[in-house]
N, C-alpha and C positions, 0 to 999 in steps of 0.2 A: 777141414772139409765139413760143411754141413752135413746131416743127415734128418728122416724123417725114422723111427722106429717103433715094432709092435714089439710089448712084451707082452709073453702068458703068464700069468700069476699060478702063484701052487691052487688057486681055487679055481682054475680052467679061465677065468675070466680075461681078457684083454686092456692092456694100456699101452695107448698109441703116444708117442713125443718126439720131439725135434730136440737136438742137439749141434752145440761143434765139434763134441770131443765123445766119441760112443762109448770108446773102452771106459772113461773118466765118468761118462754118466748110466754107463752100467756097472760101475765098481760103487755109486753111489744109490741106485738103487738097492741094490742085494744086502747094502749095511743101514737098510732104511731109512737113509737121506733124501730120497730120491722125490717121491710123490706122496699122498697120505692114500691114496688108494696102493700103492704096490707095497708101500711100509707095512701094512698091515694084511700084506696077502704073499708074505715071502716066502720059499724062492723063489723070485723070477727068471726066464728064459727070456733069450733072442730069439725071436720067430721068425724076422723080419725085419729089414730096413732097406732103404735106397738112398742115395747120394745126390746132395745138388751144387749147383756152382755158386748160390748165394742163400744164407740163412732165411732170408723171408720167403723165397721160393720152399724152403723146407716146414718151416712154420705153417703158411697155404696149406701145405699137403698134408701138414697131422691133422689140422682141423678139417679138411673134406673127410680124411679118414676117420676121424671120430667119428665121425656123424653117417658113418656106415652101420648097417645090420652087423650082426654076430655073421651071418653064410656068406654076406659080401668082404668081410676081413678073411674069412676061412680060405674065399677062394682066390684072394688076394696074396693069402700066404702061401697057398699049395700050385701059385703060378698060374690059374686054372681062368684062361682071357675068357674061353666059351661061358663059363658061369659067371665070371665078371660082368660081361657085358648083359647076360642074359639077366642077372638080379638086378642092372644099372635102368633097367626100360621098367616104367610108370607100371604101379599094379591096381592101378584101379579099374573099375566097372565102364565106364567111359572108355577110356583108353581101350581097354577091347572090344568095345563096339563102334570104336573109330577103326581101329585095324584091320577089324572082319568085313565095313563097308569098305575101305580102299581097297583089300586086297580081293574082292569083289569088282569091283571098277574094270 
């Protein structure tokens, strides 16, 4: 079964990956096979992961999740949809002065 997973490194840091096999490539992690980022920030933990029905669907989902903030993994991991969604909406200066006229309207 595919998965997408977050590990925490012993430096607090984050590393997100897809796998088939989790036990197999978290046994390969922790003896520093794994990545050149987790090899060199061992132990790691499982934080996180979720299951798909095909590998490329899993792959997709590590790299959206890479490509997250540090608070948007955090509240990805602590299950937390209300901060999910709420860090997923545009932070910039525009974007609030779009939002303050509509919800004006």
């Amino acid at each position: 079964m595919p998965y997408t997973y977050i590990l925490e490194c012993a430096d607090g840091s984050f590393y997100t990956g897809s796998t088939w096999n989790l036990k197999r490539r978290l046994w390969q992690h922790q003896q520093g096979l794994g990545a050149k980022h987790t090899a060199k920030r061992l132990p790691v933990k499982l934080v996180y992961y979720e299951t798909f029905d095909r590998i490329d669907l899993a792959f997709y989902r590590e790299k959206q999740i890479q490509g997250w903030s540090r608070k948007k993994k955090l509240a990805l991991i602590a299950g937390d949809t209300n901060q999910l969604h709420r860090l997923a909406e545009c932070q910039n200066e525009s974007h609030y002065r779009n939002i303050q006229r509509y919800q004006k309207s």
